[in-house]
N, C-alpha and C positions, 0 to 999 in steps of 0.2 A: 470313471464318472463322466457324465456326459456333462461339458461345460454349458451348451444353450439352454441346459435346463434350468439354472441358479437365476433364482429368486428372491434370492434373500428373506427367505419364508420359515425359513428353519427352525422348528419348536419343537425337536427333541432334544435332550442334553446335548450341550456341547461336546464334540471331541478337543479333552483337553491337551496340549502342547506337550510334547514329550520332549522338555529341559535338554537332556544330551544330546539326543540327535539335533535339535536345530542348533545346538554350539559345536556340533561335531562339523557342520558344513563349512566353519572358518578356523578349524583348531587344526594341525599338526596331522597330514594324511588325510584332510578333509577334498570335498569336492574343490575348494577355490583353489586351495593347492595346487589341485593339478591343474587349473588352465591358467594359474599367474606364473610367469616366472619369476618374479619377485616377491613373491609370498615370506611374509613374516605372520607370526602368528600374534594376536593384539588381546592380551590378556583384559584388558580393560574392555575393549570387544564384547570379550566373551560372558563377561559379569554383565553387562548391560545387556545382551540378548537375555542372561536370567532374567532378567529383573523384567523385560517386558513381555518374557513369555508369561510370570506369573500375574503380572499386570491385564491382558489376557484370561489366561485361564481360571480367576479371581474374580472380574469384573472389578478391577481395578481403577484406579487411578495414579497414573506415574508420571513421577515429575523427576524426571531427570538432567543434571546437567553433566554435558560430555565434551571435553576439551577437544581442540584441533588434533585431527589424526588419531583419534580413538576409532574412529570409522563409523557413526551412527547412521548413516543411512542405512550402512548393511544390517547393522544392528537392530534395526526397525523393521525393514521390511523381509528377511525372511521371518519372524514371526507371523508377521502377515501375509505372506502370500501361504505360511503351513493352513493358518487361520482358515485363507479363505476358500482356499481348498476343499480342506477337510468336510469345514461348517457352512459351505456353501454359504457362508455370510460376509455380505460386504465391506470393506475396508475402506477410508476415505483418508488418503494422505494429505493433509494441507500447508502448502509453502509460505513464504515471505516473500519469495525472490524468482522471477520469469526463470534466471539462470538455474535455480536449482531445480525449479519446476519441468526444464529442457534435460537438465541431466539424468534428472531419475526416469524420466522416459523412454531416452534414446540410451542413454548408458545403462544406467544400476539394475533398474529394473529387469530385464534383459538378462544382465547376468545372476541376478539374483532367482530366475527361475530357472535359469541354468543348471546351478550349483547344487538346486532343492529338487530340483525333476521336474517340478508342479506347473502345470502348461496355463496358468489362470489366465483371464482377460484382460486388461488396463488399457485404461485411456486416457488424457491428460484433456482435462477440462477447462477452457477458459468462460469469460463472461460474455451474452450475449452480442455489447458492442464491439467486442473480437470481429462478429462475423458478417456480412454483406448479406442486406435486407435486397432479396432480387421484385420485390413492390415497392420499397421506398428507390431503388435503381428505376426502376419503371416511369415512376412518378417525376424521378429527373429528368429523364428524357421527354417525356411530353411535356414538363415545364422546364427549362433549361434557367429560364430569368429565375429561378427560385434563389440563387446565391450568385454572384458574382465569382468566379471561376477560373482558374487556368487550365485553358482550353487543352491541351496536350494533356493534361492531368487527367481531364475529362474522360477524354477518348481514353485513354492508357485504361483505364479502371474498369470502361465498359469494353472493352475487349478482354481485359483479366477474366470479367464476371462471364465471360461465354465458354470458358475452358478449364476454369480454377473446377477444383473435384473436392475442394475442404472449403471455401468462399472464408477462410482465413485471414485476417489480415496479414499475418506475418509473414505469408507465403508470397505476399505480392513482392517484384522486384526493384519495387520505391517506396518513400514515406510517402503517402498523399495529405495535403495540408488536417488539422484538427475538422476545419469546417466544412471542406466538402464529405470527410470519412464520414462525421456524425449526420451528414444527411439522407445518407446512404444505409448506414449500418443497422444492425437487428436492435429491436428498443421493443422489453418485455412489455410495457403497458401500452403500447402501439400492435402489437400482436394480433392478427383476424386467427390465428389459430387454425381449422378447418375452414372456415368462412374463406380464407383467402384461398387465391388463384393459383400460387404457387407453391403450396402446402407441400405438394408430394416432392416439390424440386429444392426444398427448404434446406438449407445448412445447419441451423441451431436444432430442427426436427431430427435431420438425420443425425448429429452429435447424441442429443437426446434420446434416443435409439439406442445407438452403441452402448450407452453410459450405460442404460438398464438392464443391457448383457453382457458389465463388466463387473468382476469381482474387486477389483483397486483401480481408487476414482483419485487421479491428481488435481489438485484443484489450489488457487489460491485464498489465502486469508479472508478476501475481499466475496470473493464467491461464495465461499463457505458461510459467513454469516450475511451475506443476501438468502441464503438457503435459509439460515437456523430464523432468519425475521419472518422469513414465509409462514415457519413451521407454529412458532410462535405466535403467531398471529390468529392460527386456527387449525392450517392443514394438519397438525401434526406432525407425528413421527412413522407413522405406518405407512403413508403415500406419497407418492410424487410430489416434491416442488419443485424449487428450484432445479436438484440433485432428485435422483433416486433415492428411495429410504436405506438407512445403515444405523450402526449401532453401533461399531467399533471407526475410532477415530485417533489418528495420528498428527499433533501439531508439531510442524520442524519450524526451527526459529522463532520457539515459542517465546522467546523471550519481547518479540512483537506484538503479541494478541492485544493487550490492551491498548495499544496507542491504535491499530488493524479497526478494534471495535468500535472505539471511541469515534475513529473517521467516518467509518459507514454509520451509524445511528446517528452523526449530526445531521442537521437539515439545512440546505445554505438558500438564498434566490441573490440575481443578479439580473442585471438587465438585460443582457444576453438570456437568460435563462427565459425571462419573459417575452422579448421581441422576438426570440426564437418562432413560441408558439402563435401570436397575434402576427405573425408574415404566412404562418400556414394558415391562417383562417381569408387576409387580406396585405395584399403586396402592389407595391407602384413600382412598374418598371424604371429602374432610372433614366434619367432624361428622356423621358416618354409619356405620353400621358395610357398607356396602357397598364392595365388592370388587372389581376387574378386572383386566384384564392380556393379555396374549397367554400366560403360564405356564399359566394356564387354558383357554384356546383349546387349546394344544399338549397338554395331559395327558388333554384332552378326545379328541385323535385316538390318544394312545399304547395300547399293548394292554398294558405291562408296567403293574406297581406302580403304585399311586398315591403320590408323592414329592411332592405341592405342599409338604406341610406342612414337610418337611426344607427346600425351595428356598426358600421364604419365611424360614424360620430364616438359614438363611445370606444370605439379603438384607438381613436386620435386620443380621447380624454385620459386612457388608460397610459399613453405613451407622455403625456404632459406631466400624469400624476408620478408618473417613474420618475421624471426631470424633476419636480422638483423637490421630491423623496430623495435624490443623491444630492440638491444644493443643500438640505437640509442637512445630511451626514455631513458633505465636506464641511459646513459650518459648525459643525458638533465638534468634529474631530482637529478641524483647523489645523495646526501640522503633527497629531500625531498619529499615527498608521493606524492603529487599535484601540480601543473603549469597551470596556465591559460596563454594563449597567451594572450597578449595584447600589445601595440602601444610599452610600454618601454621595453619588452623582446624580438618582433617578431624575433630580429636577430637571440636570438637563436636557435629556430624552422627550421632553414634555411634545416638544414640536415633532419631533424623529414620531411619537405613536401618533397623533396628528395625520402627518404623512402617511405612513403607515395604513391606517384607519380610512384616508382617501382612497389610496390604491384598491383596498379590498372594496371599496365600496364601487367605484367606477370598474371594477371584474365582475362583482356578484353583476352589476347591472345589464353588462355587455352579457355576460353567462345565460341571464332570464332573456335575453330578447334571441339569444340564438337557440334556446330551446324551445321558445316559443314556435320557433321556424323549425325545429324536427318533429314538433306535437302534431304538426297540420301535413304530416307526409306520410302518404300510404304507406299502409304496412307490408308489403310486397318492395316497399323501397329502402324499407328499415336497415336491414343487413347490409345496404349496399356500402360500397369502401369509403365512399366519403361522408355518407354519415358515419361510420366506424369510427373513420379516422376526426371528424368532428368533434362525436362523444368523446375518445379518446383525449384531444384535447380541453374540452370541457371538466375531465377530472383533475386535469395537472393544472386549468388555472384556478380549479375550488382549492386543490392544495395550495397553492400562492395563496390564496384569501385566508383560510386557517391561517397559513404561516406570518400573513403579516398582523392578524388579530392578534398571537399569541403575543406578542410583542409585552402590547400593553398589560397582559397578563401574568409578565416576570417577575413575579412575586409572591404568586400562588405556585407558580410553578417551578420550586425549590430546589425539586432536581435537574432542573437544566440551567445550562450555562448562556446568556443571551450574550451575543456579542458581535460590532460594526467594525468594519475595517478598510479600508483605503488602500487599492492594488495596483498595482502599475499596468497597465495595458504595454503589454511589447508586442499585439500579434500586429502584423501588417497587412491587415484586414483594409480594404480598398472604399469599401462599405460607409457612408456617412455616417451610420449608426455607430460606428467605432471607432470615430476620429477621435476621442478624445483621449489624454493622455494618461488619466487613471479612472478608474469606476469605485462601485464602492460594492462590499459583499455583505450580506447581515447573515449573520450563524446562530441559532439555534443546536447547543451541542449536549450530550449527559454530562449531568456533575463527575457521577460513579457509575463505573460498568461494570461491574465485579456481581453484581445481581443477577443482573441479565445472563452473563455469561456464564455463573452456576447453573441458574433454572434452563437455559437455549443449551446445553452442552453435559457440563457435569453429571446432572441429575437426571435427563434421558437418557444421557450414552450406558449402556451396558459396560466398554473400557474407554478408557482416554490416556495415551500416552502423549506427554508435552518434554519434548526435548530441544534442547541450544546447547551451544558452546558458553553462554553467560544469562544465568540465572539467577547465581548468588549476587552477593551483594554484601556491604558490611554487616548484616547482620545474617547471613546464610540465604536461604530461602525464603524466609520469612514474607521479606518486604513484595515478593512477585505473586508468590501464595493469596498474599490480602488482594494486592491490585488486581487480580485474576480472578478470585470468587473460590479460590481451589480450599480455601480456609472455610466455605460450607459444607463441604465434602466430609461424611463420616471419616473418625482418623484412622478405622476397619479399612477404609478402601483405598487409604493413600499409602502409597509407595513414593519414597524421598531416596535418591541417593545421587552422589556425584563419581563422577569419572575423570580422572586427572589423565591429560595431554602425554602422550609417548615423548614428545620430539624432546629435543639436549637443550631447552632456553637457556640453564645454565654456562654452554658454551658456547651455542649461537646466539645468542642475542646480548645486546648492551643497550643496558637504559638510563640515560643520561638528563640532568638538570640544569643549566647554567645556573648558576650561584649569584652572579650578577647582576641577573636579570631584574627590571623593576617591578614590581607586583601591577594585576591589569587593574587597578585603580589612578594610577599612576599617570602623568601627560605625555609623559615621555616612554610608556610600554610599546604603545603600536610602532615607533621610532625604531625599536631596538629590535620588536620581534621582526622587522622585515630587513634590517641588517643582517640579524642571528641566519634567517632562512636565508637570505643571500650565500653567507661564509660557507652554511654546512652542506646546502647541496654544489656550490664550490669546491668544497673536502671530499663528497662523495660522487663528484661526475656526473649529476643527474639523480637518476634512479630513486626518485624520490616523491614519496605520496604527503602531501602539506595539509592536515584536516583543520577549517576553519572550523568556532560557533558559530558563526554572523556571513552573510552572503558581499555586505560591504568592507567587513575587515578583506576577507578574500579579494576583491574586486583592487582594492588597493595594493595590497602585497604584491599580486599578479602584475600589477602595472609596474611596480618600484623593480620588482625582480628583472621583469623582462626589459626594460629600458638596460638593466645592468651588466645582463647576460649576453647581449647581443655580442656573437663574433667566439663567443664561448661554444658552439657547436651543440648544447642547453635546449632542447627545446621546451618551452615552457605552455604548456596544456592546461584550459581553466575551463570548470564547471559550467554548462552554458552557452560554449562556445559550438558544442555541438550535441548530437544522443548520448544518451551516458554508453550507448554499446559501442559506438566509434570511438567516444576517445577514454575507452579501458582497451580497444584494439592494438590504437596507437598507440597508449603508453605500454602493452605488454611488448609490443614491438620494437620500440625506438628504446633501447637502451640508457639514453640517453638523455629521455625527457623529465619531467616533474611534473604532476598532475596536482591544480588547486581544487579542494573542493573541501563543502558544506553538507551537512544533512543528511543522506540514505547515501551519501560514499563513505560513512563512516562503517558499515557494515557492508556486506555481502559483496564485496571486490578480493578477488581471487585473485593475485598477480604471483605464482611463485615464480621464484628463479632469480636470477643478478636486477631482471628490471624493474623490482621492488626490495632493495636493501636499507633502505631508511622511512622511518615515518616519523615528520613531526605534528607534534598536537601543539598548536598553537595557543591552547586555553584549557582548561579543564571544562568538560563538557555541561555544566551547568544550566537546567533550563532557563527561559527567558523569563525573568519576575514576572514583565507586563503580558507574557501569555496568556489569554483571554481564561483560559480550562485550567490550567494549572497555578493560577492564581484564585480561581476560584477554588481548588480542593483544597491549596494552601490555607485560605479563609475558614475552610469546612472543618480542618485537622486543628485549628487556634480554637474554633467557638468548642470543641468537645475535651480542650483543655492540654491537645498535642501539642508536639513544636514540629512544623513544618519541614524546617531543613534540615532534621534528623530522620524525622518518617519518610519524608520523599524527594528533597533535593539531593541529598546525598548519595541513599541508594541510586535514586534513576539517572545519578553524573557517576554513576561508579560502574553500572551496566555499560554505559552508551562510551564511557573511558575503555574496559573491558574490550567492547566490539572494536575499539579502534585501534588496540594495542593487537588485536589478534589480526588485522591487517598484514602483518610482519611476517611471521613463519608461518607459510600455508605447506611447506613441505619438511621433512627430518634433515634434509641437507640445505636448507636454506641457512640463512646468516645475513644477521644485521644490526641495525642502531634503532631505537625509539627514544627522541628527545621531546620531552615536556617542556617546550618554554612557558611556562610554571609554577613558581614556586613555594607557590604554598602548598605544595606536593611534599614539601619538605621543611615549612614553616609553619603550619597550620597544623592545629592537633587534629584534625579529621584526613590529613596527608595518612598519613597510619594506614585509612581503610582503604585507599585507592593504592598503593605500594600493594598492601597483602592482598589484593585483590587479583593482581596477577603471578604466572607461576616464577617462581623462586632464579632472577637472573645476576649477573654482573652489572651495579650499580655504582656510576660517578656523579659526583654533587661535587662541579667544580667551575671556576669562569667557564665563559664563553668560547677564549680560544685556544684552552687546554681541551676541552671538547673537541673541538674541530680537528684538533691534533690526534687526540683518542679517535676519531672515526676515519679520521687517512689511517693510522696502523690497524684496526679494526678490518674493514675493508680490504687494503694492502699490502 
């Protein structure tokens, strides 16, 4: 078969998956066999390749869950590469996690074609602002004043940009700060496409390329539905958007989709968001009285009036309306972080739409005076880059105007979630624009995505296979089925089953309660849990992963620890202090250390081996009441007569328990402790679902430091 020729065109019957041989390539005298020398044969493996070849060859939908060490990626993708092979139809794997996005590229893949013969194409896709825009590079160098800068950064990136062969970010040999990358980087709706200069020497073109002469496209979550919004919106399913057109689809970590989606279809603005684009149109040098902009450029080609001085007037006004639209929120919010509109607050927002209502008004104004100045410019000027790049910004501030209209509109518009919040500025932005010590964000998010994601997904795909490690939940499947959309899916197309974990939990792991301990209602819990964490990674020499709910309980424990540990040879490691890929480096490293952390470390950190032998859960992962979205579905699930923390507190703290207990055994010979300080793990009748939730181990419910005694002999 000639692989340049795939097209994903393919309208005769499927060639359908021939069951044994693709489980012949990891069973007992198969191909993997012979190039592992540690090959065991994974029964469970091999029932889950059934299950997605028929998934497949079915036009199915498969929702499976596959416990740690059942092996699902191989499980996945030789189905798919026999697929796309055969059917010269393209596959689309989509991640959760850069890391696994790296591994099945440089690793699995690789040998997954190995094992099958099948020579297909693949390419590992990111998102456009991955890659370096060499005309938004261009446009730096003849305006340098455009950001305030460090200068070695500078240089370092334009010498990158004259020899880099993939203009990747990842390939550079530094972080460059947030705000010079995004000056620089490729930005879909800034795009001249052909019109520009550097088309043929383009990075996102040439990826773009590849992709459409690949039969398996890795892609993250985030990508993939920028892709399915494109699709949805109009393009379809048969042409190019985002992605290349496909039909068969792979979600791994699918137990993320829904929070994945939820993020991308929110809509946020920020002042940053807006000064951003009113410094491309008009910027003042600092301590300078020098001038630039592209409004100059553009009035420079107009034959009508000269208007700068009116557009600058309303760019000042637009910049006051921003000011005093955030004294508005901080006096809304006054000290608390978040505010949802809703029925029994609206009155206070009264002033917030007010604002609101200002801002879009002094945009729409500036908007008509600067197109007034592209109306009067010959059309032989039209295409040129800075009116492009004008236009260009002319759409994103009508979007700000919508966005801050709908505001006042929260109430017709039922399904979104409206909500203001109060953020801390930590960047060390030199910038007067960004002295201040916090800003405010206003979000625009969906109630429910489970709509969207049937009709963008289920319902065009020909197959969809959705596999994790945690899926179930106290009530099986169920509760992820709803939040996902998969419960519109005729019950003909759905395939359900799970896959229970090979490794010994039974006699590598122990999961332990302090008994003692005071419930987190209590004055005296946070007291105790940062003693508790003190003694146990005491008992275990380090080696120990601490998962907060809260970014401040962590901040605190971190500090009480480390004051206590000094001289103990402990290093103690906290979220924030650095990238999450250096200090997962250094704690796979240092034997010795303890890593604090919050949020997305509760999931997708791989540490096998001695330097991950304890995990404590500080809390039961319970979402935050005052969550602007998840307090609204909660609202959504009362008015139709549910009860909230059965439908969805429960399950989505019994998932997100799940991913953190699976931190622990990433390998058959690992060993260790998971301590819940707790305890309504074991006092509360809903303890029950979070217990059976994981696989079947040795359990102590005892003080504090009969534990710590338990994890020295455990251990040693």
């Amino acid at each position: 078969m000639d692989q340049n020729s795939f097209d994903n065109e393919n309208t005769a019957s499927p060639y359908k998956l021939d069951v044994d041989t693709a489980c012949s390539y990891i069973s007992y005298g198969g191909s993997l066999e012979k190039l592992s020398e540690y090959f065991e044969e994974r029964p469970a493996q091999i029932n889950l390749v059934k299950s997605i070849c028929n998934t497949f060859n079915n036009n199915g939908v498969g929702v499976f869950e596959a416990g740690t060490g059942v092996g699902k990626s191989f499980a996945y993708l030789i189905p798919s590469i026999l697929w796309a092979y055969e059917n010269k139809e393209r596959v689309v794997i989509s991640t959760g996690t850069i890391n696994l996005q790296q591994q099945l590229a440089e690793k699995d893949i690789p040998i997954a074609i190995k094992i099958t013969g099948k020579p297909v194409n693949f390419i590992l896709l990111k998102g456009r602002q991955n890659y370096i825009c060499l005309r938004r590079l261009q446009d730096q160098i003849s305006e340098p004043d455009l950001f305030n800068q460090d200068t070695q950064e500078y240089d370092a990136l334009i010498k990158w940009a004259k020899t880099t062969t993939t203009g990747n970010r990842s390939d550079l040999s530094f972080s460059p700060s947030e705000q010079l990358w995004r000056s620089i980087c490729s930005e879909s709706d800034a795009c001249m496409g052909n019109r520009c200069q550097y088309n043929n020497q383009c990075f996102v073109m040439k990826v773009r390329k590849e992709a459409a002469n690949a039969q398996i496209l890795i892609v993250n979550h985030h990508l993939l539905f920028a892709d399915i919004e494109t699709r949805l919106a109009g393009v379809g399913y048969e042409d190019m958007a985002v992605l290349p057109p496909y039909k068969r689809l792979i979600f791994d970590e699918a137990h993320d989709i829904e929070d994945a989606a939820t993020s991308f279809f929110s809509e946020d603005l920020t002042k940053f968001k807006l000064l951003k684009q009113l410094r491309l149109l008009y910027r003042k040098k600092v301590n300078s009285s020098s001038i630039s902009g592209l409004l100059f450029t553009i009035s420079a080609l107009s034959m009508g009036e000269d208007t700068t001085t009116e557009v600058i007037y309303c760019i000042e006004e637009i910049k006051k309306a921003m000011e005093e639209l955030e004294e508005t929120t901080l006096a809304i919010l006054d000290y608390q972080f978040t505010l949802r509109i809703s029925n029994s607050n609206a009155h206070m927002f009264l002033n917030l739409f007010n604002a609101l209502n200002n801002l879009a008004t002094s945009i729409g104004s500036c908007c008509g005076l600067i197109r007034n100045i592209i109306s009067e410019i010959k059309e032989g000027d039209l295409e040129s880059q800075p009116v492009w790049e004008c236009k260009t910004i002319l759409r994103r501030l009508d979007s700000i105007c919508i966005f801050c209209k709908s505001f006042e509109k929260w109430e017709e518009l039922s399904d979104k979630v409206f909500f203001i919040e109060k953020k801390n500025n930590s960047s060390n932005r030199k910038n007067a624009n960004y002295s201040s010590k916090v800003y405010c964000r206003y979000v625009i998010a969906p109630l429910e995505i489970n709509t969207r994601i049937n009709e963008g997904i289920f319902e065009p795909m020909k197959s969809v296979v959705c596999t994790s490690a945690t899926l179930c939940s106290g009530n099986g499947f169920l509760y992820w089925i709803n939040r996902t959309g998969a419960n519109f899916v005729d019950e003909n197309r759905l395939y359900i089953d799970q896959y229970d974990s090979p490794f010994p939990y039974d006699k590598n792991m122990l999961l332990a309660v302090p008994t003692n301990i005071p419930l987190p209602d209590k004055s005296d819990y946070s007291a105790f849990v940062e003693q508790a964490i003190l003694k146990l990674i005491l008992s275990s020499d380090g080696k120990t992963l601490v998962l907060f709910t809260s970014y401040e309980a962590l901040k605190s424990a971190s500090d009480y620890i480390r004051f206590h540990t000094k001289g103990t040879g402990i290093n103690i490691l906290c979220q924030g202090d650095d990238d999450r890929f250096r200090l997962l480096e250094t704690f796979k490293n240092d034997i010795q250390s303890v890593l604090f952390a919050t949020d997305s470390f509760w999931e997708g950190v791989d540490v096998p081996g001695e330097s991950l032998s304890q995990v404590i859960i500080t809390k039961l992962p319970f979402a935050v009441p005052s969550d602007p979205v998840f307090a609204a579905r909660c609202e959504s699930i009362e008015k139709r007569g549910g009860y909230p923390f059965i439908e969805l507190s429960i399950p989505d703290a019994i998932i997100k328990f799940r991913q953190g207990v699976g931190r622990l055994i990433r390998r058959s010979v690992d060993r260790g402790i998971v301590v819940v300080l707790d305890k309504r793990i074991i006092e509360k009748s809903y303890g029950k679902y979070f217990l059976s939730s994981i696989p079947n181990t040795k359990k102590i419910f005892d003080p504090l430091e009969s534990i710590c005694s338990s994890v020295e002999r455990f251990l040693y």
